[in-house]
C-alpha positions as CSV (number, residue, x, y, z in Angstrom):
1,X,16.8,-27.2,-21.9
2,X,14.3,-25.3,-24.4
3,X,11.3,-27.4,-22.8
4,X,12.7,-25.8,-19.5
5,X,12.7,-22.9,-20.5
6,X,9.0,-22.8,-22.3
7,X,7.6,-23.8,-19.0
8,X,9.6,-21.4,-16.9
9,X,8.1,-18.8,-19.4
10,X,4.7,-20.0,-18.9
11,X,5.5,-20.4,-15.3
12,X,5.6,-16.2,-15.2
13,X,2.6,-16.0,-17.6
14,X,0.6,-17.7,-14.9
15,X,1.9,-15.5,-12.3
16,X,1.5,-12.1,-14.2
17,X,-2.7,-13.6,-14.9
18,X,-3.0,-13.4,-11.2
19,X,-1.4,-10.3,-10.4
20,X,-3.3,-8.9,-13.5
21,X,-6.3,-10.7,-11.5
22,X,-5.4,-9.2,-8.3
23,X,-5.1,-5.8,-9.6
24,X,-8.4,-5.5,-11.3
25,X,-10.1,-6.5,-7.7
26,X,-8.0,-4.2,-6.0
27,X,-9.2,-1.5,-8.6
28,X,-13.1,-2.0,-8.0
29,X,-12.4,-2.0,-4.2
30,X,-10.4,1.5,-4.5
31,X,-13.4,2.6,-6.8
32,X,-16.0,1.6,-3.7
33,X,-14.0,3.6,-1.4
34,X,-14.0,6.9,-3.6
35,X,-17.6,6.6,-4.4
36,X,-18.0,6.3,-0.9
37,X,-15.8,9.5,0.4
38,X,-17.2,11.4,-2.2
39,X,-21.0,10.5,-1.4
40,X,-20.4,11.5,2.5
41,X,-18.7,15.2,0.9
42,X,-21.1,18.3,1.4
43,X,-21.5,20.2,-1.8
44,X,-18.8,22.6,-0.3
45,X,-16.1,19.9,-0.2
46,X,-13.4,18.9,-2.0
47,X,-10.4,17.0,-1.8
48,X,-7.2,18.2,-4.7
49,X,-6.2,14.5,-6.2
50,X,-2.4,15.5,-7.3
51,X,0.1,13.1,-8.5
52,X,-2.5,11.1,-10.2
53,X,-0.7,11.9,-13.6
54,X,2.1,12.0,-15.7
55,X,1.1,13.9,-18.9
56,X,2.8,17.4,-20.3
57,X,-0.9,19.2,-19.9
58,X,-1.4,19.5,-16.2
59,X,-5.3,19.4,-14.4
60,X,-5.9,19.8,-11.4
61,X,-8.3,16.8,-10.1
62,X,-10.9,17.2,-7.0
63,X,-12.7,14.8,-5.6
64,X,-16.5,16.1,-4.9
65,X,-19.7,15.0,-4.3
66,X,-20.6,14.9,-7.8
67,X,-17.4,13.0,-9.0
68,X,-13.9,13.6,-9.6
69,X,-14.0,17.5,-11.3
70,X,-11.5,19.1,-13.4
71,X,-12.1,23.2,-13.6
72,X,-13.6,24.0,-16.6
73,X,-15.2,20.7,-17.4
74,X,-17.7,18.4,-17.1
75,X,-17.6,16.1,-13.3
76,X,-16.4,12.3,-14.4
77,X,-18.0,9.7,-12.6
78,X,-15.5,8.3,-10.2
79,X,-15.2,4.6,-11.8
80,X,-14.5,6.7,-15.1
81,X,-11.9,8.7,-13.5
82,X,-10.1,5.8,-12.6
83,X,-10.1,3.3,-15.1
84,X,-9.2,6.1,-17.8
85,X,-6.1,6.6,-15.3
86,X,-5.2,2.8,-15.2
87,X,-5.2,2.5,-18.7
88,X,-2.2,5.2,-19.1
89,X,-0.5,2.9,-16.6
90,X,0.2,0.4,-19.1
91,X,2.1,-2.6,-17.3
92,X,1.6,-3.7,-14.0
93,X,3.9,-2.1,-12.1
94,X,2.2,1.4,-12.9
95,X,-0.4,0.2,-12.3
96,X,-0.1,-0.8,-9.1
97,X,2.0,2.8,-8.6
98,X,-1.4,4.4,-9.3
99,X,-3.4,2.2,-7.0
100,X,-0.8,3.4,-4.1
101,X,-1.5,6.9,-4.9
102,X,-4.9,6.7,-4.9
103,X,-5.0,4.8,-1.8
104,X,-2.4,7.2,0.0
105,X,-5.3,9.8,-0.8
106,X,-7.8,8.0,1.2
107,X,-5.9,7.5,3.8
108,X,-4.9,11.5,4.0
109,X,-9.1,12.5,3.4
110,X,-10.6,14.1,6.3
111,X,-13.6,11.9,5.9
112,X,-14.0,9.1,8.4
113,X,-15.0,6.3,5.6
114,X,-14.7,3.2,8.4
């Protein structure tokens, strides 16, 4: 029964290193895609990012040709941007959550990106 039940346990280990896998390629793709809408952005555009956080202190994000650009500060490098977001998303789950925004924003961009 407890030998079962060790490799049941490791059975879901293995299973969480490839969704863990999975969502770190799915990351770098989503990162490709934003580098790419925000290379084809005039210097007049810019798309408002919102429901990318969850924190008390509210931004407001916008995608732009330079990056992603918060008023009042400096423009974050789009990989940056990201990765700092997925790291507040602290299990999987979120994780993926975030990815799902992210992507939903692509898909509602202007910007042909095909």
């Amino acid at each position: 029964m407890v030998i079962e039940c060790v490799k049941r346990v490791n059975e879901l280990v293995k299973r969480m290193s490839v969704l863990e896998d999975s969502i770190a390629v799915e990351t770098q793709y989503i990162k490709g895609v934003y580098a790419k809408a925000s290379k084809s952005m005039s210097e007049s555009q810019h798309y408002f990012l919102n429901g990318i956080q969850a924190s008390p202190v509210a931004k407001s994000y916008l995608l732009t040709k330079k990056g992603i650009e918060v008023v009042g500060e400096e423009a974050i490098p789009i990989s940056t941007f990201i990765d700092e977001v997925l790291n507040f998303a602290n299990y999987p789950k979120k994780k993926i959550d975030v990815l799902m925004v992210l992507a939903k924003h692509l898909e509602a961009m202007p910007i042909n990106l095909s």
